[in-house]
Residue, then its C-alpha position, 0 to 999 in steps of 0.5 A: x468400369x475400366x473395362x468398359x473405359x478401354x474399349x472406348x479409348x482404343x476405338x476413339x485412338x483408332x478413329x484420331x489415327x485414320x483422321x490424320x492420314x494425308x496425302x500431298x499433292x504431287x508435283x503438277x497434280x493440282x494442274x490437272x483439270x477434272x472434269x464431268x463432261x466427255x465433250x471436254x475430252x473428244x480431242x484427247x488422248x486417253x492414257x488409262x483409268x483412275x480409281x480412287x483407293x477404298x479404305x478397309x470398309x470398301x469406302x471412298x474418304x472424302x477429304x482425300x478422294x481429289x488429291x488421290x485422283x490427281x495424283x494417279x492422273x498426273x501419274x499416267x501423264x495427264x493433265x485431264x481427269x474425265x470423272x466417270x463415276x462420283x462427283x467433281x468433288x469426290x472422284x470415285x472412277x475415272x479417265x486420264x487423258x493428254x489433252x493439246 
C-alpha cells in the first residue's frame, strides 16, 4: 500500500510545485498594447518577434502566456504587441512594434 501512496504524493507535490510559478509584470509591461489586427500596427516601427516560452511538454501556460508576451515586448521597447499566432488572451507568437 505505501508504494502505491508515494508515487501519488510525489506526482501531486510536482503538480503544486509547477502551479505556483508566477511571473510579475515588469515595469511598463501592463502599458503595452495587444493586439490581433495588423492595421493597428501599419505606421509602426517593427522591433522583433515575441514567442511565449513552453513548458517542458512543449505547451503554452495559459495563466502566464500574457504577462510573458509583454514582458518580451516592453523588452524590446515596444508599447504594441501584434499576436500572430494564439488569441489575445493566451499570445503564443508575435510582433514588437514602437508605435507614435
Amino acid at each position: 500500500m505505501q508504494r502505491t501512496f508515494i508515487p501519488c504524493y510525489v506526482m501531486t507535490s510536482a503538480l503544486f510545485l509547477d502551479a505556483c510559478t508566477t511571473v510579475n509584470l515588469a515595469p511598463g509591461a501592463d502599458q503595452v498594447r495587444i493586439t490581433d489586427k495588423a492595421m493597428d500596427v501599419t505606421t509602426c516601427k517593427a522591433l522583433g518577434n515575441l514567442r511565449t516560452p513552453k513548458n517542458d511538454q512543449g505547451l503554452v501556460d495559459i495563466s502566464l502566456a500574457q504577462k510573458q508576451f509583454r514582458n518580451d515586448a516592453v523588452g524590446l521597447g515596444a508599447n504594441v504587441a501584434l499576436v500572430t499566432e494564439g488569441f489575445l488572451s493566451v499570445p503564443v507568437a508575435g510582433i514588437a512594434y514602437r508605435c507614435p
